[in-house]
VEXLORO-813688 format. One record per residue (C-alpha): x, y, z. Coordinates in steps of 0.1 Angstrom, whole numbers, padded with zeros to 4 digits, always signed. Layout:
% VEXLORO-813688
XYZ;...
This chain:
% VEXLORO-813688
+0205-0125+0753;+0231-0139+0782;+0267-0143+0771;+0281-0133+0804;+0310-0150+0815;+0318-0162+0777;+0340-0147+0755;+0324-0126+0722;+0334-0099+0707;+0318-0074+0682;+0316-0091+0651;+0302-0120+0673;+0274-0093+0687;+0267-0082+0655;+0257-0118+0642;+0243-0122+0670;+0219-0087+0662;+0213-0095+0625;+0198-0130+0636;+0175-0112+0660;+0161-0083+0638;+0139-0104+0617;+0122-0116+0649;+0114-0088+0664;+0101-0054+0664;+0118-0029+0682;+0152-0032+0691;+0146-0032+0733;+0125-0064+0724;+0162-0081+0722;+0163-0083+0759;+0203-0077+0761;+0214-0082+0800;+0225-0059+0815;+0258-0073+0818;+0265-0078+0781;+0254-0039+0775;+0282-0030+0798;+0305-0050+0778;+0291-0037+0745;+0300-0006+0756;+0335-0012+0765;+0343-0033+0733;+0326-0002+0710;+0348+0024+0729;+0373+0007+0723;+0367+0000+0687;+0359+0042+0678;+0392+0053+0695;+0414+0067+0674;+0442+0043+0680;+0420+0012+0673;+0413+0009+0634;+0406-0027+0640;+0370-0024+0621;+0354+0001+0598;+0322+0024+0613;+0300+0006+0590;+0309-0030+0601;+0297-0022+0639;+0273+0006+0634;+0243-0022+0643;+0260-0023+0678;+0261+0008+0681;+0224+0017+0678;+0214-0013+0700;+0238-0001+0726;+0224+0031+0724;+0184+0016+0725;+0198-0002+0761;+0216+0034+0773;+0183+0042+0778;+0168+0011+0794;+0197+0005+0820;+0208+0043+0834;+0202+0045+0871;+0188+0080+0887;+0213+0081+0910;+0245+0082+0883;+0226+0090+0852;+0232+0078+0819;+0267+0078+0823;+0297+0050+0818;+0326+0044+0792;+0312+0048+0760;+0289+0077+0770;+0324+0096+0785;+0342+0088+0759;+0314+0106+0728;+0305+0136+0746;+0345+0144+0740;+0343+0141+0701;+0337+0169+0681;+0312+0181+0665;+0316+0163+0631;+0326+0135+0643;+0292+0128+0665;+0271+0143+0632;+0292+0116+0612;+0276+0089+0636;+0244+0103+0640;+0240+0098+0600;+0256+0067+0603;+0226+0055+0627;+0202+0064+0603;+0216+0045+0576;+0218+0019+0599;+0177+0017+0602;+0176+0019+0564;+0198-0010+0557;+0187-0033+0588;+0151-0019+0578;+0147-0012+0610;+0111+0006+0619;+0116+0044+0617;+0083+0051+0630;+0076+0077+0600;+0098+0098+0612;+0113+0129+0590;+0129+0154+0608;+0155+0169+0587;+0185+0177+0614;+0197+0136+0619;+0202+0140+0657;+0169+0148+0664;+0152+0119+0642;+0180+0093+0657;+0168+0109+0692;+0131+0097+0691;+0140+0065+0672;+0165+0055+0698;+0135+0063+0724;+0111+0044+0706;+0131+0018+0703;+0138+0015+0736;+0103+0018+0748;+0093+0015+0785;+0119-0005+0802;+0107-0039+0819;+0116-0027+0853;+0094+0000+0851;+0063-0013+0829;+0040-0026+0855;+0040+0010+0870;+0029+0024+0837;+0006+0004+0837;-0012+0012+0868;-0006+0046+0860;-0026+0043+0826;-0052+0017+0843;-0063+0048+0867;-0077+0062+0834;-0093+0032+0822;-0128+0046+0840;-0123+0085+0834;-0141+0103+0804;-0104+0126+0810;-0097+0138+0774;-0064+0124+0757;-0046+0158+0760;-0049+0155+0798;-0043+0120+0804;-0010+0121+0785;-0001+0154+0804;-0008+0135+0840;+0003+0104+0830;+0038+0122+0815;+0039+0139+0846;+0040+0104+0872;+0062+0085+0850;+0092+0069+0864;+0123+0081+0857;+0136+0065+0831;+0101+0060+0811;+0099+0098+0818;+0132+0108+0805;+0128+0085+0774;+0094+0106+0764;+0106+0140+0769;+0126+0127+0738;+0096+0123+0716;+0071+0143+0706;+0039+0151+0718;+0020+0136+0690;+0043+0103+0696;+0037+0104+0735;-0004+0104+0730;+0001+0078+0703;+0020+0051+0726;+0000+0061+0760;-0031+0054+0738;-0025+0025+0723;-0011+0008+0758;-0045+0015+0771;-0065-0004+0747;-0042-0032+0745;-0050-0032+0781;-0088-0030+0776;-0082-0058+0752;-0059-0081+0783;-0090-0072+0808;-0114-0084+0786;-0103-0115+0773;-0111-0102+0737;-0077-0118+0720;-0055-0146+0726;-0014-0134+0727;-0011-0145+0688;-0045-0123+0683;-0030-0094+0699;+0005-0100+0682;-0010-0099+0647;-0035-0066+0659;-0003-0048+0666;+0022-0056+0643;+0047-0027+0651;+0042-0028+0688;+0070-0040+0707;+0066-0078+0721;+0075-0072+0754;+0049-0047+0760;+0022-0073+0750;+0036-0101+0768;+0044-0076+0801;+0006-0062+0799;-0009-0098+0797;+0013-0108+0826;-0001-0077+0843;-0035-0083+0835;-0031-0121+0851;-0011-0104+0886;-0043-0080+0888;-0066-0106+0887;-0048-0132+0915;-0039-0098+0938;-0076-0091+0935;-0089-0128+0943;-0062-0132+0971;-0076-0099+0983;
């Protein structure tokens, strides 16, 4: 989504969201600039201050979790995850953030919005790893995961070790989005990318194929690792 440079606000954004859900899978597959996340932000501070009472929690809490999804995706290493909106809820107290982190959840269950099985009983820990899965491995970084997985591709290495070196060479924000899932979730994810992959180098499945095979895997990633798979083989015939 572009709307830089146009005027929309957060009723706009949330059309704009509802539209989109049906269409995709996990939230990052939205493919919100960068510019219009910044905005987001902004607008949503502005909307949870205490002298705004222009809209009620419930009628932008769908902005609020993709905002949160993109958090992830567009922090740089060298400021962190860190800008208006993120200043703005580390001051709140205590029942205030639990209020929103149990707002989030509802917001999966009314969106039905893929939860991943997910049960942990404390809500900021479950809206934690959804908000990671969700956001995935960010586009920027995807091809180096990628390589980093494809280095495995020919070793008999065990799962437990692979995903404990791979874990270990992320980048930085791929890295920081895992250490927020479980361990059982990280081999699940680095396991599946590499048979997908398998799958791109061998030609077994068309896109649609691979799209139907994986129903709860993100788009992106599909359309990133076939795009991948094509770069490999023109660098290799250029070679």
């Amino acid at each position: 989504m572009t709307v830089s440079g146009q005027k929309f606000d957060l009723p706009h954004m949330k059309e704009y969201f509802e539209q989109k859900i049906p269409e995709i899978r996990v939230l990052s597959d939205m493919a919100l600039s960068e510019a219009d996340f910044k905005s987001l932000g902004a607008k949503l501070k502005s909307a949870f201050s205490f002298t705004n009472k222009k809209y009620g929690d419930e009628d932008i809490m769908i902005c609020y979790l993709v905002y949160w999804v993109y958090a992830l995706i567009y922090w740089q290493k060298d400021t962190g995850i860190h800008d208006e909106l993120t200043d703005y809820c580390e001051d709140l107290p205590q029942y205030q953030l639990r209020h929103h982190f149990q707002m989030l959840l509802d917001t999966f269950d009314n969106y039905k919005i893929d939860k991943f099985g997910y049960k942990d009983s404390e809500a900021w820990v479950i809206c934690s790893k959804l908000i990671a899965r969700h956001a995935g491995i960010p586009d920027d970084e995807k091809y180096q995961v990628f390589e980093l997985i494809d280095d495995y591709r020919n070793h008999n290495a065990s799962v437990d070790v692979m995903v404990k070196d791979i874990y270990e060479h992320l980048p930085y924000k791929s890295k920081y989005i895992f250490s927020l899932l479980d361990e059982r979730s990280r081999q699940d994810i680095i396991w599946e990318i590499r048979i997908i992959m398998a799958e791109t180098c061998s030609k077994a499945y068309s896109r649609d194929e691979l799209l139907d095979k994986y129903p709860n895997t993100s788009i992106s990633l599909i359309d990133y690792c076939l795009c991948w798979q094509e770069r490999k083989i023109f660098l290799n015939q250029v070679r």
